[in-house]
Each structure stands twice: as structure tokens, then as C-alpha cells.
LUMLUMDREN-2810 file (N, C-alpha, C; in Angstrom, 1 decimal):
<atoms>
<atom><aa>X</aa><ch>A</ch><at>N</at><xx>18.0</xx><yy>-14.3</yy><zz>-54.3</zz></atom>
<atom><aa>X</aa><ch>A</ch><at>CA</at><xx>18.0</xx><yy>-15.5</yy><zz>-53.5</zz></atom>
<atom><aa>X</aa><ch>A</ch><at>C</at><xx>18.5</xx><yy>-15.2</yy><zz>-52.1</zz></atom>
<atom><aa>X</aa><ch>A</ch><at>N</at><xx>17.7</xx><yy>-15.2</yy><zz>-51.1</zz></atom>
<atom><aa>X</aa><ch>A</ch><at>CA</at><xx>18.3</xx><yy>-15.4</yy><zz>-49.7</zz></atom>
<atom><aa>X</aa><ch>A</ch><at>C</at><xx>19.2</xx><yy>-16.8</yy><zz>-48.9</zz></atom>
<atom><aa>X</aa><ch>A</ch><at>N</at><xx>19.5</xx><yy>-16.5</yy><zz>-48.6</zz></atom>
<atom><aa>X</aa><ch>A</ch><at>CA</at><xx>21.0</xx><yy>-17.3</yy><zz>-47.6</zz></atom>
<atom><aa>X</aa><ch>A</ch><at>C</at><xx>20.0</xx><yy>-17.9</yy><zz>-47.0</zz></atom>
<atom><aa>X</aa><ch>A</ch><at>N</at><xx>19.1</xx><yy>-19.4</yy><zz>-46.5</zz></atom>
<atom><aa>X</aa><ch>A</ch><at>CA</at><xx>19.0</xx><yy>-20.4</yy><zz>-45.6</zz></atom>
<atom><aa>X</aa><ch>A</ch><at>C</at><xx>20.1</xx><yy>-21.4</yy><zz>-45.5</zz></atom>
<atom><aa>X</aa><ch>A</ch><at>N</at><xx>20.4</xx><yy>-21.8</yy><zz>-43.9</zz></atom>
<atom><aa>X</aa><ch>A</ch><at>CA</at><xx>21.3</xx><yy>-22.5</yy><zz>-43.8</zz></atom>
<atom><aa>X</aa><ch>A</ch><at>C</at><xx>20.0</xx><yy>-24.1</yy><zz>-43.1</zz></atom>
<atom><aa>X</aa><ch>A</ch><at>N</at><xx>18.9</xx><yy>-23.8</yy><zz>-43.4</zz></atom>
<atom><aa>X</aa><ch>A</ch><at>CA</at><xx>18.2</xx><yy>-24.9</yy><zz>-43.8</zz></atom>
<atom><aa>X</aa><ch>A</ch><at>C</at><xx>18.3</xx><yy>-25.5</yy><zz>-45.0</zz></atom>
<atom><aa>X</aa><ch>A</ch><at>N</at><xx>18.5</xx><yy>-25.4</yy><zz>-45.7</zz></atom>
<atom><aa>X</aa><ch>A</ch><at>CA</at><xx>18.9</xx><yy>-26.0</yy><zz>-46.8</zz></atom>
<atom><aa>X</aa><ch>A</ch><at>C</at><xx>20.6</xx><yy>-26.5</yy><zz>-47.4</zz></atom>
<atom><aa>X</aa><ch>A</ch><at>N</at><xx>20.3</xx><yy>-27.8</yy><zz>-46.9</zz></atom>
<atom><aa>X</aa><ch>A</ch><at>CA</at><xx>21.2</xx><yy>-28.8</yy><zz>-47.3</zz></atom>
<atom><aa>X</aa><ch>A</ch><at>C</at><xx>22.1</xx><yy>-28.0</yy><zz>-48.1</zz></atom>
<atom><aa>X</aa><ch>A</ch><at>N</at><xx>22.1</xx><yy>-27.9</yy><zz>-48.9</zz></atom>
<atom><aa>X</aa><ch>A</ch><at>CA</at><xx>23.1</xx><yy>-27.5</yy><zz>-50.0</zz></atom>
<atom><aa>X</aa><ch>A</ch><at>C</at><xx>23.9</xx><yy>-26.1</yy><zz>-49.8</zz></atom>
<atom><aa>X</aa><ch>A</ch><at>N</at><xx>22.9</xx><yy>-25.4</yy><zz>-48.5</zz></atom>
<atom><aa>X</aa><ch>A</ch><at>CA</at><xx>23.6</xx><yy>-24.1</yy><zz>-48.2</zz></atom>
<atom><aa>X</aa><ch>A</ch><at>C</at><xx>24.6</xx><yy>-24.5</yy><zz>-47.3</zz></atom>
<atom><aa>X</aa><ch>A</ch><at>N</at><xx>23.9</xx><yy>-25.0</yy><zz>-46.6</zz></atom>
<atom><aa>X</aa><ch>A</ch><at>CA</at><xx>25.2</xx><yy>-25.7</yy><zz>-45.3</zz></atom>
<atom><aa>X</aa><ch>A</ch><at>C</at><xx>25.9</xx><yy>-26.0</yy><zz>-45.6</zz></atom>
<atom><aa>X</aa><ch>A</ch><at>N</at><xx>25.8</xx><yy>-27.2</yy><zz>-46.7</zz></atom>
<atom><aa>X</aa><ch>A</ch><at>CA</at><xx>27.6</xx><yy>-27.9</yy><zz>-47.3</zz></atom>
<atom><aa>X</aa><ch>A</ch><at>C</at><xx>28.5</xx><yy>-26.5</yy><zz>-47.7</zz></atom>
<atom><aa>X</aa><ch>A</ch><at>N</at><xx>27.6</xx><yy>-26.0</yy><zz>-48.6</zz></atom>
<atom><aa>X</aa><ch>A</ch><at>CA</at><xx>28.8</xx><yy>-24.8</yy><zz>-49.0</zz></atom>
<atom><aa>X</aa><ch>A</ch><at>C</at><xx>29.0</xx><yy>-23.9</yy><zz>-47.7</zz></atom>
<atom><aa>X</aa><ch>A</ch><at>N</at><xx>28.2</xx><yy>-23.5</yy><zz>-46.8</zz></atom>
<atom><aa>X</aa><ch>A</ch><at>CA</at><xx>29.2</xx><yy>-22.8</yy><zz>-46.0</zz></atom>
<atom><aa>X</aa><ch>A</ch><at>C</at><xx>29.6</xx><yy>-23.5</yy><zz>-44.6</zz></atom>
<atom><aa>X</aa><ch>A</ch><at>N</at><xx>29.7</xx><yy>-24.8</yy><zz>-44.9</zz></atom>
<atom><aa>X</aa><ch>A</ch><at>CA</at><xx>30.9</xx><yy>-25.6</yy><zz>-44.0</zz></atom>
<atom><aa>X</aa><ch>A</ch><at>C</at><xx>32.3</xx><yy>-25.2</yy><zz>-44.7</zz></atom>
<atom><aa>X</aa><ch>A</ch><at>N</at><xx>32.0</xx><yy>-25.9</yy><zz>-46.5</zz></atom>
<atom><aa>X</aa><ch>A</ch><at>CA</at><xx>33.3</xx><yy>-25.8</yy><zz>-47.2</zz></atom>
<atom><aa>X</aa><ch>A</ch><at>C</at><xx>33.8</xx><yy>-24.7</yy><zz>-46.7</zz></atom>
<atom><aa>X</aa><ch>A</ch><at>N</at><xx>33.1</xx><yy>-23.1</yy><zz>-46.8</zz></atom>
<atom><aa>X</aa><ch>A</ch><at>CA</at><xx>33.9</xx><yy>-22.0</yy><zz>-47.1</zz></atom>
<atom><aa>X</aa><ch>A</ch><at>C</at><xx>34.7</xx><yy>-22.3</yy><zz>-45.8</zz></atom>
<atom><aa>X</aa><ch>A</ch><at>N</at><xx>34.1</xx><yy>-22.7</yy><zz>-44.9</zz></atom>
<atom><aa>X</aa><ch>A</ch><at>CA</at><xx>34.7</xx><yy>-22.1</yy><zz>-43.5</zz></atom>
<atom><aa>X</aa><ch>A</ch><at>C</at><xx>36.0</xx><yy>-23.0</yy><zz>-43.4</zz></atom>
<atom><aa>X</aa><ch>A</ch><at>N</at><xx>36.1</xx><yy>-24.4</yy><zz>-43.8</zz></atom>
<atom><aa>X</aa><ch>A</ch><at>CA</at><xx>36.8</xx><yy>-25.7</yy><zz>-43.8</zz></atom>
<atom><aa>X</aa><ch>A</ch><at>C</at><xx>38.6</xx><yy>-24.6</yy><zz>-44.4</zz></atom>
<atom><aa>X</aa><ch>A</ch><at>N</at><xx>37.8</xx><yy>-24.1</yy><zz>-45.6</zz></atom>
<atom><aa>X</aa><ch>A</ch><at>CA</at><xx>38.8</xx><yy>-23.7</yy><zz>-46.7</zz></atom>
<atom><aa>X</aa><ch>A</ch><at>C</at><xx>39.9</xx><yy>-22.3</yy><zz>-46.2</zz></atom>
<atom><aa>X</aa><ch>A</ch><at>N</at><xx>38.7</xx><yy>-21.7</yy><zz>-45.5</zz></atom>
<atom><aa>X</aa><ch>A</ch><at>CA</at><xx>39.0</xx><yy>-20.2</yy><zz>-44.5</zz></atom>
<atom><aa>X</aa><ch>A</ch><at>C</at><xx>39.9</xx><yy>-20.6</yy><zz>-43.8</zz></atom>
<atom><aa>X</aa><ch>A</ch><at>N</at><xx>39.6</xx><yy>-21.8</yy><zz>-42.8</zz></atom>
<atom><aa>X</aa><ch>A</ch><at>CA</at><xx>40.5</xx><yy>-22.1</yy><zz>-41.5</zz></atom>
<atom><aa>X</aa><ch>A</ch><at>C</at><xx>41.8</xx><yy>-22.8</yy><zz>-42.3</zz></atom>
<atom><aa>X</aa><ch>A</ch><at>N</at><xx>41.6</xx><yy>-23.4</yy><zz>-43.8</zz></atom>
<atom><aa>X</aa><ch>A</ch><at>CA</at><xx>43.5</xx><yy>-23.6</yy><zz>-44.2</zz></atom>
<atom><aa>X</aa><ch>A</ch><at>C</at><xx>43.8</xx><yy>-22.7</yy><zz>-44.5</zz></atom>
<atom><aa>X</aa><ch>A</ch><at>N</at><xx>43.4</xx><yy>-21.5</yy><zz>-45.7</zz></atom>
<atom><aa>X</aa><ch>A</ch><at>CA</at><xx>44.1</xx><yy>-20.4</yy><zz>-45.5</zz></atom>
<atom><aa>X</aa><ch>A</ch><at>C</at><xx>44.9</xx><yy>-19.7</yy><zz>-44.5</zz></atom>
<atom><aa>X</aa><ch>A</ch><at>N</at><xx>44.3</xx><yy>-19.6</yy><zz>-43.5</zz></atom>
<atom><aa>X</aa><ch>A</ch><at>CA</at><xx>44.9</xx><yy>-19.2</yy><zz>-42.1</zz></atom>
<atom><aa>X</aa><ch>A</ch><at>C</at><xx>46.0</xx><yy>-20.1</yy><zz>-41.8</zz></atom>
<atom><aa>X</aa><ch>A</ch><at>N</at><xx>45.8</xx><yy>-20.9</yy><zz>-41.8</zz></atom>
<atom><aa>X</aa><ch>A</ch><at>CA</at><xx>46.6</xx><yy>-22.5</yy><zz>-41.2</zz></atom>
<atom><aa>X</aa><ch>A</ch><at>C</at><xx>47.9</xx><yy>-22.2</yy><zz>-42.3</zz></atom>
<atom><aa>X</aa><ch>A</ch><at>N</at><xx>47.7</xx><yy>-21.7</yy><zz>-43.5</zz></atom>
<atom><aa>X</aa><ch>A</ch><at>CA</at><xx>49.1</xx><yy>-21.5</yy><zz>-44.7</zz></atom>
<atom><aa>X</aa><ch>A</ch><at>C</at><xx>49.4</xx><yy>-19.9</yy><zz>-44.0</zz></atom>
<atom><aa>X</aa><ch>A</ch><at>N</at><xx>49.0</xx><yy>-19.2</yy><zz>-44.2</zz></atom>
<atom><aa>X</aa><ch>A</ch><at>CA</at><xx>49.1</xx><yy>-17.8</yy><zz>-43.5</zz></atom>
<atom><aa>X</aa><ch>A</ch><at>C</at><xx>50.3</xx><yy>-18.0</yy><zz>-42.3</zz></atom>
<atom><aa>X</aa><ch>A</ch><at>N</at><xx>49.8</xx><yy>-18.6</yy><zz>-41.3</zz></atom>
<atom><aa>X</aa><ch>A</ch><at>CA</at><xx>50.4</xx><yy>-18.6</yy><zz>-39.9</zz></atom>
<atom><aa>X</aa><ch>A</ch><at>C</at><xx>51.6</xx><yy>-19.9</yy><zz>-40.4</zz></atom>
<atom><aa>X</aa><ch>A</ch><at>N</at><xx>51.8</xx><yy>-20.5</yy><zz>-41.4</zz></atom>
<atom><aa>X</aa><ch>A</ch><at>CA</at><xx>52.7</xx><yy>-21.0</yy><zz>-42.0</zz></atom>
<atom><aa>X</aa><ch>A</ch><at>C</at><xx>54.3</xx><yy>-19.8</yy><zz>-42.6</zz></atom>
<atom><aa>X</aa><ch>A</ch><at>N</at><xx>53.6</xx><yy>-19.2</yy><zz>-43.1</zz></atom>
<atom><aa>X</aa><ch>A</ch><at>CA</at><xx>54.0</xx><yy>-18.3</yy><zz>-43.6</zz></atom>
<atom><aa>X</aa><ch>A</ch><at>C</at><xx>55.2</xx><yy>-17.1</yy><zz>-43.3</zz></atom>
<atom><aa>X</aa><ch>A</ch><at>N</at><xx>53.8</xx><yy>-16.8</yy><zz>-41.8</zz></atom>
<atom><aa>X</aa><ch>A</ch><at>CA</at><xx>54.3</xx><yy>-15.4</yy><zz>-41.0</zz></atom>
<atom><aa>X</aa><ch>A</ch><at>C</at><xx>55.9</xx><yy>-16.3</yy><zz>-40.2</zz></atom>
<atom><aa>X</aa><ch>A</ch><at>N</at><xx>55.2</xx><yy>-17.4</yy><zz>-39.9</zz></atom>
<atom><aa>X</aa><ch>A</ch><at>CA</at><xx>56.0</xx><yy>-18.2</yy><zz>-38.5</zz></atom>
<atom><aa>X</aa><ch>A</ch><at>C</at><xx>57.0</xx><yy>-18.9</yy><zz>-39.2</zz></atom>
<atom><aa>X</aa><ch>A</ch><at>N</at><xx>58.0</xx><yy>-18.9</yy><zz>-40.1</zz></atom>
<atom><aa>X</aa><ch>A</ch><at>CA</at><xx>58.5</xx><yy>-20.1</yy><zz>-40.9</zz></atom>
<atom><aa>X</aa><ch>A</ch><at>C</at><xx>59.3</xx><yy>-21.3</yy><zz>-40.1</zz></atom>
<atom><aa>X</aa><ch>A</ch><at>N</at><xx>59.6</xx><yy>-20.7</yy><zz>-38.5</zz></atom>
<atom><aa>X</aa><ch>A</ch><at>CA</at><xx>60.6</xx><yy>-21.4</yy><zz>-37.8</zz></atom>
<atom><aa>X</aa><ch>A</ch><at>C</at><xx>59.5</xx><yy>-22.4</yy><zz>-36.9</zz></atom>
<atom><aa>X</aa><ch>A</ch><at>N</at><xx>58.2</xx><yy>-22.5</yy><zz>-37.5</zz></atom>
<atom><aa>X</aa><ch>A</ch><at>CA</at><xx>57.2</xx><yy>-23.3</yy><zz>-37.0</zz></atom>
<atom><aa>X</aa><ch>A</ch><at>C</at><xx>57.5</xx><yy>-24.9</yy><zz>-37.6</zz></atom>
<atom><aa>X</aa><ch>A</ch><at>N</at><xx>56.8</xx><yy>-25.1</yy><zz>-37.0</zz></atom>
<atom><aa>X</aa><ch>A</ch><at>CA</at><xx>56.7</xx><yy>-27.0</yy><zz>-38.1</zz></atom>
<atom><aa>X</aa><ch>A</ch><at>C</at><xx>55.8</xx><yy>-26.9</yy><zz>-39.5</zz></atom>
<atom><aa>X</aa><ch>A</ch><at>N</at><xx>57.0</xx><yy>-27.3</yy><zz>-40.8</zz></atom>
<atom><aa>X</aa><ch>A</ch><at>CA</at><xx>56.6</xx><yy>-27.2</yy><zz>-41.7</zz></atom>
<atom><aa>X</aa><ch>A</ch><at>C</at><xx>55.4</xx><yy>-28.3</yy><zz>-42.1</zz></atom>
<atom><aa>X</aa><ch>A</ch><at>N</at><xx>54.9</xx><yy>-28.9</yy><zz>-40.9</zz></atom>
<atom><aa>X</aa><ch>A</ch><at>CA</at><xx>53.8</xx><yy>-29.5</yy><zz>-41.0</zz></atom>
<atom><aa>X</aa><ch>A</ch><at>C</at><xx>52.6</xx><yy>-28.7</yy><zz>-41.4</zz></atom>
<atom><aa>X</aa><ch>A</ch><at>N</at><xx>52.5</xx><yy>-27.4</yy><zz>-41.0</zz></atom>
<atom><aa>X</aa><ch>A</ch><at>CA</at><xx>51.6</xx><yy>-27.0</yy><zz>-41.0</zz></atom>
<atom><aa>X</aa><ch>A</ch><at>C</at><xx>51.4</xx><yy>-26.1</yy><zz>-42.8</zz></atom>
<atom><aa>X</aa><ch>A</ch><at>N</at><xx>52.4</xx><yy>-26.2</yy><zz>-43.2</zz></atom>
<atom><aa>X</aa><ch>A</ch><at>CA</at><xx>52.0</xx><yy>-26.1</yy><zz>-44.8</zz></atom>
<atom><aa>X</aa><ch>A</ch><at>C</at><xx>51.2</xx><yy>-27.8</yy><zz>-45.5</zz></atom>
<atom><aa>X</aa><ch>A</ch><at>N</at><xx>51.3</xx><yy>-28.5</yy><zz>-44.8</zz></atom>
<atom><aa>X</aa><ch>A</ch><at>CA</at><xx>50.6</xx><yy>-30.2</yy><zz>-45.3</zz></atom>
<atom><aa>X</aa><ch>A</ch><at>C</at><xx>49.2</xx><yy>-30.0</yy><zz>-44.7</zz></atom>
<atom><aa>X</aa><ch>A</ch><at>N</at><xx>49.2</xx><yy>-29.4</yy><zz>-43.2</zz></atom>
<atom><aa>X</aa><ch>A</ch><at>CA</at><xx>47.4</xx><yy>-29.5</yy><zz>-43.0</zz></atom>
<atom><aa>X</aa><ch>A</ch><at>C</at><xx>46.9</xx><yy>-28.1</yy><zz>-43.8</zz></atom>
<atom><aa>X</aa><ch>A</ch><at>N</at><xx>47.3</xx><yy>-27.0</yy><zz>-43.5</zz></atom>
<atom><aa>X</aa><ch>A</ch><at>CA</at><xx>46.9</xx><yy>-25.9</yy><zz>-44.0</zz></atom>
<atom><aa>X</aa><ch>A</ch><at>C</at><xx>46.4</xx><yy>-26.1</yy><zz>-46.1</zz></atom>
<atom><aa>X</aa><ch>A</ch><at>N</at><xx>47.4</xx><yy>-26.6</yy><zz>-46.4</zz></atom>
<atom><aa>X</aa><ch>A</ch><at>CA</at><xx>47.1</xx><yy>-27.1</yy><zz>-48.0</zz></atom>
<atom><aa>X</aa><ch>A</ch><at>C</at><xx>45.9</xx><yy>-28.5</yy><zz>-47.9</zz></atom>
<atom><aa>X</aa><ch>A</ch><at>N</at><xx>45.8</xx><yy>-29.7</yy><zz>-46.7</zz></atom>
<atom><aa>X</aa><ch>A</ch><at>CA</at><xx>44.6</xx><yy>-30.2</yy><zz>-47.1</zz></atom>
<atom><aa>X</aa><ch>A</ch><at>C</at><xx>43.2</xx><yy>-29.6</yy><zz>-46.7</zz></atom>
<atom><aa>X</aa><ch>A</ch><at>N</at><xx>43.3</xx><yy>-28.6</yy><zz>-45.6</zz></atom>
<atom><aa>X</aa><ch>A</ch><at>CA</at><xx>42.2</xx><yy>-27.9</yy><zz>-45.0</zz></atom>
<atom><aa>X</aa><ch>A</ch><at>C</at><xx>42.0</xx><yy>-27.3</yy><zz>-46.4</zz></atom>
<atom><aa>X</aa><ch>A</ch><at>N</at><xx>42.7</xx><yy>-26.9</yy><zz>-47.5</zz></atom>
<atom><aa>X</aa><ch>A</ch><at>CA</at><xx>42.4</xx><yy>-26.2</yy><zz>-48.3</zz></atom>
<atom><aa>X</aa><ch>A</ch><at>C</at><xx>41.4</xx><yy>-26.8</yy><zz>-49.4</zz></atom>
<atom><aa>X</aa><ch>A</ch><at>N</at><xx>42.7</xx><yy>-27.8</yy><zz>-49.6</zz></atom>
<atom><aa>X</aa><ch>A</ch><at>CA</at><xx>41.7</xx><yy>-29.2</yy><zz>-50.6</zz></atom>
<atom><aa>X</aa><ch>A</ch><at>C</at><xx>40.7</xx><yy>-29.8</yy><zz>-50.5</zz></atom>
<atom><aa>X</aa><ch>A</ch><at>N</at><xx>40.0</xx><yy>-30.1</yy><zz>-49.1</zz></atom>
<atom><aa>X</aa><ch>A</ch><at>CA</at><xx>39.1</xx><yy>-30.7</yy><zz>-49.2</zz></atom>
<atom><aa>X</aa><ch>A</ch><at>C</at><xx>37.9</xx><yy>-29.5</yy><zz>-49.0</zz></atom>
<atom><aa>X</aa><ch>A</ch><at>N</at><xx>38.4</xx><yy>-28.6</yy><zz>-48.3</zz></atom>
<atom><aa>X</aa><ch>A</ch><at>CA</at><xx>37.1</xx><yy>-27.3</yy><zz>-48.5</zz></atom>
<atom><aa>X</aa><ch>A</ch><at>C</at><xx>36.8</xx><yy>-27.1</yy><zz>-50.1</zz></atom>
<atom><aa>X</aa><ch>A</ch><at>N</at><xx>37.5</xx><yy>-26.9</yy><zz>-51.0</zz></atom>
<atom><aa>X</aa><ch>A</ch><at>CA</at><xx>37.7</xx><yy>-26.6</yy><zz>-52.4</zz></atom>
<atom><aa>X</aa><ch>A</ch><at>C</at><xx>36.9</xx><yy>-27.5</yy><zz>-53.2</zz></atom>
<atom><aa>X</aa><ch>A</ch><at>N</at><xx>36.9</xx><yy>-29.1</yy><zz>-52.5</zz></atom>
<atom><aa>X</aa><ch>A</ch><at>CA</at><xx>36.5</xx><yy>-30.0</yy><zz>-53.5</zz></atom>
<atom><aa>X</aa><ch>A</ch><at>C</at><xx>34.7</xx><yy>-30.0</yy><zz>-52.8</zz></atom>
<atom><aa>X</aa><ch>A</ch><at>N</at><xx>34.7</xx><yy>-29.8</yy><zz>-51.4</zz></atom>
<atom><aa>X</aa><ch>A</ch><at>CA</at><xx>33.5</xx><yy>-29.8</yy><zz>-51.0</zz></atom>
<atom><aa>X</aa><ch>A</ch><at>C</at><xx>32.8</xx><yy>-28.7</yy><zz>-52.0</zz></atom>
<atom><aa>X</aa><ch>A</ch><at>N</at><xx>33.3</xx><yy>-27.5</yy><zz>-51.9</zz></atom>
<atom><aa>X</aa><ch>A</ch><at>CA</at><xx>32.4</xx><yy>-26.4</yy><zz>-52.8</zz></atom>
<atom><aa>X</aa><ch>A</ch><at>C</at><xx>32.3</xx><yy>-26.7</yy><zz>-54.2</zz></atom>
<atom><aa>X</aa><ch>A</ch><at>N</at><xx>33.2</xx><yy>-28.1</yy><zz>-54.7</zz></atom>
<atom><aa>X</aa><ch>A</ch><at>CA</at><xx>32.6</xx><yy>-27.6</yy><zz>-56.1</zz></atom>
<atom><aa>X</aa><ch>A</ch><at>C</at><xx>31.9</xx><yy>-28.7</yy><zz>-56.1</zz></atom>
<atom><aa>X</aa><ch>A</ch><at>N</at><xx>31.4</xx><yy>-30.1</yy><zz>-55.3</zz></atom>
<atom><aa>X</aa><ch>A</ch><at>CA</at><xx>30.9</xx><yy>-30.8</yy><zz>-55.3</zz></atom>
<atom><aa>X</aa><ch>A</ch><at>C</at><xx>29.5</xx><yy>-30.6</yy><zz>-54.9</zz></atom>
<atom><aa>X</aa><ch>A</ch><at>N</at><xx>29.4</xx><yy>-29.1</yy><zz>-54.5</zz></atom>
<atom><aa>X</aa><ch>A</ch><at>CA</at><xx>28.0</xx><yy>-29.1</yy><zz>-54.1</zz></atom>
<atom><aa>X</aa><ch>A</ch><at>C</at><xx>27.2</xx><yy>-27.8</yy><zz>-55.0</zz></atom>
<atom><aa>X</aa><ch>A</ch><at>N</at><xx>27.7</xx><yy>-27.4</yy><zz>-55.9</zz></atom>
<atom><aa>X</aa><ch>A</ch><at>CA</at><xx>27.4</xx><yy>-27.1</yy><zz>-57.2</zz></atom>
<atom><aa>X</aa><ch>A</ch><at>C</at><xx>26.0</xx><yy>-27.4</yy><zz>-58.2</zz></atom>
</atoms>
């Protein structure tokens, strides 16, 4: 099966990945930085959640 990002359902999933990638990072740079705003463990974990639920909703 080849990768089209014409197809609806390819795109959702690779919005999700990318949504879910940029919280990773967002927990990461939580992580490295601890003396940052521990806000950024609340966006970084929903950047995570909702990339997660997008991928399995598009299933």
C-alpha cells in the first residue's frame, strides 16, 4: 500500500502522528528544563491525548 495524503483517512492519521510528535517534544523539553512552567507537562500530555485518540479513531 502506498502513502497518499489524498486520502482522507491518510491525512487524519498523519495530522494525529504529527499532533502526538509535537507533545512528545512538548513532555521532552518538560523534562530536560524542569525549572520551566510545569504547565508544559498539562499541554505536552494533551498534545499527546488527543493525537492518540485521533489515531485510533481513524482506524
Amino acid at each position: 500500500m502506498t502513502f497518499s495524503a489524498d486520502q482522507p483517512r491518510n491525512r487524519q492519521r498523519a495530522g494525529a502522528a504529527f499532533v502526538t510528535g509535537i507533545g512528545f517534544l512538548v513532555l521532552l523539553l518538560a523534562e530536560l528544563a524542569p525549572s520551566t512552567v510545569p504547565a508544559l507537562y498539562v499541554i505536552g500530555g494533551s498534545f499527546v491525548t488527543a493525537g492518540l485518540i485521533a489515531l485510533l479513531t481513524s482506524i
